[in-house]
VEXDREN-2710 file (C-alpha; in Angstrom, 1 decimal):
% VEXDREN-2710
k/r/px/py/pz
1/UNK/0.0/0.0/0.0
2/UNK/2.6/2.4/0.7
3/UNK/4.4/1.8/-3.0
4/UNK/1.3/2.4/-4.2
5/UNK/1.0/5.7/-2.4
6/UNK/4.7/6.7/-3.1
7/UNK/4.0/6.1/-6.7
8/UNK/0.7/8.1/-7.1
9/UNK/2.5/11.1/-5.2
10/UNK/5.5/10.6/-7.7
11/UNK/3.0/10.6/-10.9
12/UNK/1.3/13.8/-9.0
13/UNK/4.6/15.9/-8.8
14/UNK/5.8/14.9/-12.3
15/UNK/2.4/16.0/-13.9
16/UNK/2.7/19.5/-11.6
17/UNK/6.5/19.9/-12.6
18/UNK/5.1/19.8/-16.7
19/UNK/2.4/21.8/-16.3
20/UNK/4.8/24.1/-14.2
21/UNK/6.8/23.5/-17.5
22/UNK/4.4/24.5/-20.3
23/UNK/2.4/26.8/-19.1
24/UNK/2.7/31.0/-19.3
25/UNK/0.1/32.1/-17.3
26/UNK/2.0/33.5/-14.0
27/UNK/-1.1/32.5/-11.4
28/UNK/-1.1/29.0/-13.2
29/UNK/2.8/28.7/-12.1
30/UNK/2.4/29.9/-8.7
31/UNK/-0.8/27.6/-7.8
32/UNK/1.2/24.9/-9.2
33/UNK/4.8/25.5/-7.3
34/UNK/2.6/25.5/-4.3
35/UNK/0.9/22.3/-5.0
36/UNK/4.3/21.1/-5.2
37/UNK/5.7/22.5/-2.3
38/UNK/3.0/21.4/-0.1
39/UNK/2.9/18.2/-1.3
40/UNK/6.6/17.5/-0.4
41/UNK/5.5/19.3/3.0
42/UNK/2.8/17.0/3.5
43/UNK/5.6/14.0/2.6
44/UNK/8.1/15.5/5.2
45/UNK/5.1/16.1/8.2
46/UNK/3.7/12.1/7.8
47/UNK/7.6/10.9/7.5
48/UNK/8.4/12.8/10.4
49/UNK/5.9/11.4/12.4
50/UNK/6.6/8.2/12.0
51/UNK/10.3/8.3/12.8
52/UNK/8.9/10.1/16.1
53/UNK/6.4/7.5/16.5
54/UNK/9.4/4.6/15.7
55/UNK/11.4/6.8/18.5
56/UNK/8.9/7.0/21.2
57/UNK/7.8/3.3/21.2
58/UNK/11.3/2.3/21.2
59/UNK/12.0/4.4/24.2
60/UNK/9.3/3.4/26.2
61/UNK/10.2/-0.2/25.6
62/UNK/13.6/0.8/27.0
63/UNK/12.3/2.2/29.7
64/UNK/9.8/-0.6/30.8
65/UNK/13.0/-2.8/30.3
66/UNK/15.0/-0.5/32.2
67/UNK/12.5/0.0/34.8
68/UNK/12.0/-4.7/35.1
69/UNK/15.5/-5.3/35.3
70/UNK/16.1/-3.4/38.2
71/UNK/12.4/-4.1/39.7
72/UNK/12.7/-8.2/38.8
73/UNK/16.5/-9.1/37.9
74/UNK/18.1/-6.6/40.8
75/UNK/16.2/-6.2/43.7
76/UNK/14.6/-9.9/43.8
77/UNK/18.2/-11.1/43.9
78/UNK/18.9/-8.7/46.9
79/UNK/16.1/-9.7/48.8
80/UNK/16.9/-13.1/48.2
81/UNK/20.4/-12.3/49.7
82/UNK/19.0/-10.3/52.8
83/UNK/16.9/-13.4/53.8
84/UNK/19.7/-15.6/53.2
85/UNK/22.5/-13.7/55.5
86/UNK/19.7/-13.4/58.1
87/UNK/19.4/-17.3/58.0
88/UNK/23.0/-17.3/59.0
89/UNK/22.5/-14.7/61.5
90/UNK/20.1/-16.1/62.9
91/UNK/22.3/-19.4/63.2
92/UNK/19.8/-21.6/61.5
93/UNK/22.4/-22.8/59.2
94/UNK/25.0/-23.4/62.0
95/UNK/27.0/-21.6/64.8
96/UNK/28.9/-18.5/63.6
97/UNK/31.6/-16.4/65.4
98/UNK/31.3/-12.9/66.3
99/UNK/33.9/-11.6/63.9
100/UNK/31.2/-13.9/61.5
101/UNK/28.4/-11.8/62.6
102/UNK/30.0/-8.6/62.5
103/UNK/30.7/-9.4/59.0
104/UNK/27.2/-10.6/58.0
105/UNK/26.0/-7.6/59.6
106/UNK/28.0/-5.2/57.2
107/UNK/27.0/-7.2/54.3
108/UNK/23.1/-6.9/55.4
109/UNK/23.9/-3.0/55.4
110/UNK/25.4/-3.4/52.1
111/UNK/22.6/-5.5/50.5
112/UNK/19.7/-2.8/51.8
113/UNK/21.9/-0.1/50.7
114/UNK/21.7/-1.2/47.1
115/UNK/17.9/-1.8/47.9
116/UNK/17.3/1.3/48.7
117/UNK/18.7/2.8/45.7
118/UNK/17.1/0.3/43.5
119/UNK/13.9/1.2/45.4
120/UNK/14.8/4.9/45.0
121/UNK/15.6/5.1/41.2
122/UNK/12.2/3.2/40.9
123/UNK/10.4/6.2/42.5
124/UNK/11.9/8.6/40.3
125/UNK/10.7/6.9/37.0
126/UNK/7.2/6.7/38.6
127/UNK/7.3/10.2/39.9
128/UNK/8.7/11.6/36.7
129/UNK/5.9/9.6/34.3
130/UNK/3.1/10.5/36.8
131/UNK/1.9/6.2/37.0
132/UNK/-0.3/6.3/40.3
133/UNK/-2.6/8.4/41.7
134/UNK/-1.9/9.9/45.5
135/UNK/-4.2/10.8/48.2
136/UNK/-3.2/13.3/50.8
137/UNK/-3.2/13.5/54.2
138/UNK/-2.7/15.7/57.4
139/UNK/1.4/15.4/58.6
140/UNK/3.0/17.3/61.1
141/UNK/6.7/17.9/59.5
142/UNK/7.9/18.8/62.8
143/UNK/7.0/15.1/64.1
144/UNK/8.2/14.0/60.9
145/UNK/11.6/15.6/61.5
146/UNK/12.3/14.3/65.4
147/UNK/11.6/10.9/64.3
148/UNK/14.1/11.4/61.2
149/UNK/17.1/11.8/63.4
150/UNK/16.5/8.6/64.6
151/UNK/17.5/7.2/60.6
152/UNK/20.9/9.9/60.5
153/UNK/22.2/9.3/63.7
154/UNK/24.4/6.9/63.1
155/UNK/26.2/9.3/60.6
156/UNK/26.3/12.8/63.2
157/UNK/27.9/10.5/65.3
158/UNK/30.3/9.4/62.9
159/UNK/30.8/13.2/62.4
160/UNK/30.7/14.3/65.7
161/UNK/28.2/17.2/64.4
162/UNK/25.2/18.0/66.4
163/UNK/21.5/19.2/65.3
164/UNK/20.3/21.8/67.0
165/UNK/16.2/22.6/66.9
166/UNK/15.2/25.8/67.1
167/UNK/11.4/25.1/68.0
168/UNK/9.1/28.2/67.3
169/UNK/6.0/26.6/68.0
170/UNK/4.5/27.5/64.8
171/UNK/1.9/25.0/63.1
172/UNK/3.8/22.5/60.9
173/UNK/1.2/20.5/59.4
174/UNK/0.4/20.4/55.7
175/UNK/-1.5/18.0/53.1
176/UNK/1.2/15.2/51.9
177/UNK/2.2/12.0/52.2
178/UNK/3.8/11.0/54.7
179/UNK/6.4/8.6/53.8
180/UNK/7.5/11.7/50.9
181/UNK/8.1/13.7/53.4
182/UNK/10.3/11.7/55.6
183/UNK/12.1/11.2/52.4
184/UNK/12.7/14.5/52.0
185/UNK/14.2/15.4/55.6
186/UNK/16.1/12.4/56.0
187/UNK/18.2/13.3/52.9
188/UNK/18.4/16.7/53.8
189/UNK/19.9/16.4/57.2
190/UNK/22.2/14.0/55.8
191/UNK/23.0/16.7/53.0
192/UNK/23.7/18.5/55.7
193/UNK/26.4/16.4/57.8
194/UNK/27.9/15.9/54.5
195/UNK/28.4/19.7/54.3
196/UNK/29.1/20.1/58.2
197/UNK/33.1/20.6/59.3
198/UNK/33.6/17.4/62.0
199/UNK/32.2/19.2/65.7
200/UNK/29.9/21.4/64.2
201/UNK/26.3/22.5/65.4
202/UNK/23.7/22.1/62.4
203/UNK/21.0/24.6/63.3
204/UNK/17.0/23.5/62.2
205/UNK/14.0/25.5/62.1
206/UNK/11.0/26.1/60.6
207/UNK/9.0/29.5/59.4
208/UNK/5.8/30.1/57.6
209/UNK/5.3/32.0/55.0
210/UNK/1.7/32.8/53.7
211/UNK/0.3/29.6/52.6
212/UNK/3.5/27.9/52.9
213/UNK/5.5/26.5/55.3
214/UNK/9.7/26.9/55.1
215/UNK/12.0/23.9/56.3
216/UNK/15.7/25.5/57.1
217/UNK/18.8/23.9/57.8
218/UNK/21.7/26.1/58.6
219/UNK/25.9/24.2/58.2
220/UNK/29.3/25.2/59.0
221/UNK/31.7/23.8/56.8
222/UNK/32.3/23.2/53.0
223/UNK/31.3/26.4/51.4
224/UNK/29.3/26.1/48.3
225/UNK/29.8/28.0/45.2
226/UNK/26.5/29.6/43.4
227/UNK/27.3/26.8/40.7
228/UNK/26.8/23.8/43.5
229/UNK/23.7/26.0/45.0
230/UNK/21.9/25.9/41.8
231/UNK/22.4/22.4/40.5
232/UNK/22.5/20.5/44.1
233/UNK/18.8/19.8/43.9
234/UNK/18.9/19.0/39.9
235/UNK/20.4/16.8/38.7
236/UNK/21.9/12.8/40.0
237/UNK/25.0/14.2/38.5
238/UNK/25.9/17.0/40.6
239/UNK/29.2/17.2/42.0
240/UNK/29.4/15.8/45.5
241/UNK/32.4/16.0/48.2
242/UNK/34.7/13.3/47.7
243/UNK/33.3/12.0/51.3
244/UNK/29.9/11.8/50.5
245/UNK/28.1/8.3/50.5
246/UNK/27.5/6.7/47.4
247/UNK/24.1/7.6/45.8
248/UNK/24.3/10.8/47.4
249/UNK/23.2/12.9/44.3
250/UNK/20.2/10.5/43.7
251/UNK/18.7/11.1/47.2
252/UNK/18.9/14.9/46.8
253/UNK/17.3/14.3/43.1
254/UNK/14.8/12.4/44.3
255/UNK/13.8/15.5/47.0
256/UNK/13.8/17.6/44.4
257/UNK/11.0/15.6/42.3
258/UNK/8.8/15.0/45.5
259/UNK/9.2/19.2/46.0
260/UNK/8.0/19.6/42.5
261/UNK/5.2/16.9/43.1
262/UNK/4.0/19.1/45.6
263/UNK/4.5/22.3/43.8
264/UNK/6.9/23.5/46.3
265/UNK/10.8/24.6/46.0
266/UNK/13.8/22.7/47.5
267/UNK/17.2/24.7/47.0
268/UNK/20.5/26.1/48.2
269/UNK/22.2/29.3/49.3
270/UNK/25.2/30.0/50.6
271/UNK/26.9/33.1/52.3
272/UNK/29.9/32.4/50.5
273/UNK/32.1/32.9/53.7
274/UNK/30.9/30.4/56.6
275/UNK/27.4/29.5/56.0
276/UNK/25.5/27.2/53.8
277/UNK/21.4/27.1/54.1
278/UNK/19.1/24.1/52.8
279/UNK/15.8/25.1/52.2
280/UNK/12.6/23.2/51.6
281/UNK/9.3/25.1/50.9
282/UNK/6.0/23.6/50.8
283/UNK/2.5/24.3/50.5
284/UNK/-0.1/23.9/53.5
285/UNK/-2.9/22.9/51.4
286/UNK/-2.8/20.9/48.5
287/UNK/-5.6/21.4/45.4
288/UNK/-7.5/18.3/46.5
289/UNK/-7.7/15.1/48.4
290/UNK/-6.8/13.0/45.3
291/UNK/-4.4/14.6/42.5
292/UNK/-3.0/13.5/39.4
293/UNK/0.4/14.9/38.0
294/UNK/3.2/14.2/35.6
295/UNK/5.3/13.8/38.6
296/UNK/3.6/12.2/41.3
297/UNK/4.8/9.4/43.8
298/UNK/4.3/5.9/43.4
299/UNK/5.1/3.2/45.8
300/UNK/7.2/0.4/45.3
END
């Protein structure tokens, strides 16, 4: 069918291009030169549509692929492993020593590491091609934010930098989803001891503003330049300190698509002498209870 079609088109412009030829009548010419040119127009516009067409169903085939190998082939494999070391933790498979323990231990850390990053670049694809709906709810960020200390600990320890509160009593409770949020504060405050000198206080607080409510954090330590402010929060590429954790520039991607989800603003500013400042704004109230976007979370 398509010869055919290529053919009739081919007979149609040589027939145009003779007439085009013969005749002397000047309005003759010009109706026919824009036969022609708008039937090679019309050729371009449905060729060009189906390369884009070829294009777009071969991406989105790459991404489902993308998107079941690390959902199927990756992270079934590392839960298989998880449940396996804990089998040998648990001594089901036989006694072990503690220097045995210790080292299960750290590969069990390991194998949820990569879990969670499996688990994370999962949310990003969902967010970013808006695949579930969401329904919001009442949280209290500042709740939110004493119970993410618990999950960074660990790491301020490590540090020996301290968070430091500065409670207002102001209302921190907006429309979201809870588990989003957590997201986002865990990853900040560990931004933050990434970009703390070792001994430092890392002052917290939270302002409103309008309809909004602002989430601060306040470091000491590794100055940023305006480049780093601007492209912390956008991109899984952004330079990071030789010393941050691994997948450190995925977790601060990811808050930045959740803060977009929300229409809200995530971003960075620095003093450009002794202080940085993380900021996260958000919206009290949401459109509505249930709300569709291109970029909205999906669970995993």
């Amino acid at each position: 069918m398509s010869i055919i079609k290529d053919l009739i088109n081919i007979s149609l412009m040589i027939m145009l291009l003779f007439v085009l030829y013969k005749t002397n009548n000047g309005s003759v010419a010009i109706v026919c030169a824009t036969l022609v040119m708008l039937l090679y127009c019309l050729k371009y516009i449905r060729l060009n549509n189906m390369i884009q067409q070829a294009i777009d169903k071969e991406a989105l085939k790459q991404q489902q692929f993308f998107t079941e190998v690390l959902a199927h082939d990756l992270k079934t494999p590392t839960l298989a492993q998880l449940r396996g070391l804990e089998l040998i933790q648990n001594e089901i498979v036989g006694t072990i020593s503690k220097e045995q323990q210790e080292l299960v231990e750290q590969i069990k850390e390991s194998c949820k590491y990569v879990l969670d990053m499996i688990s994370q670049i999962i949310r990003i694809y969902n967010i970013e091609h808006g695949l579930q709906k969401i329904v919001y709810e009442k949280v209290n960020m500042e709740e939110i934010l004493l119970k993410s200390f618990e999950n960074v600990d660990s790491a301020a320890k490590e540090k020996g930098v301290e968070f430091v509160y500065l409670a207002s009593g102001i209302d921190t409770v907006l429309e979201a989803v809870q588990k989003d949020i957590k997201i986002v504060i865990t990853n900040m405050l560990m931004n933050a001891i990434v970009y703390s000198n070792a001994g430092e206080k890392i002052f917290i607080k939270f302002e409103k503003i309008s309809n909004s409510l602002k989430f601060e954090i306040i470091t000491k330590g590794l100055i940023l330049s305006e480049t780093e402010c601007k492209n912390m929060f956008n991109s899984i590429y952004s330079n990071m300190p030789k010393y941050a954790i691994i997948g450190h520039g995925i977790n601060l991607y990811l808050c930045k698509i959740i803060a977009d989800c929300y229409k809200g603003k995530i971003y960075a500013e620095t003093d450009g002498e002794i202080y940085n400042k993380f900021t996260l704004e958000l919206p009290s109230t949401q459109y509505s209870g249930i709300y569709t976007s291109t970029s909205l979370l999906a669970s995993y």
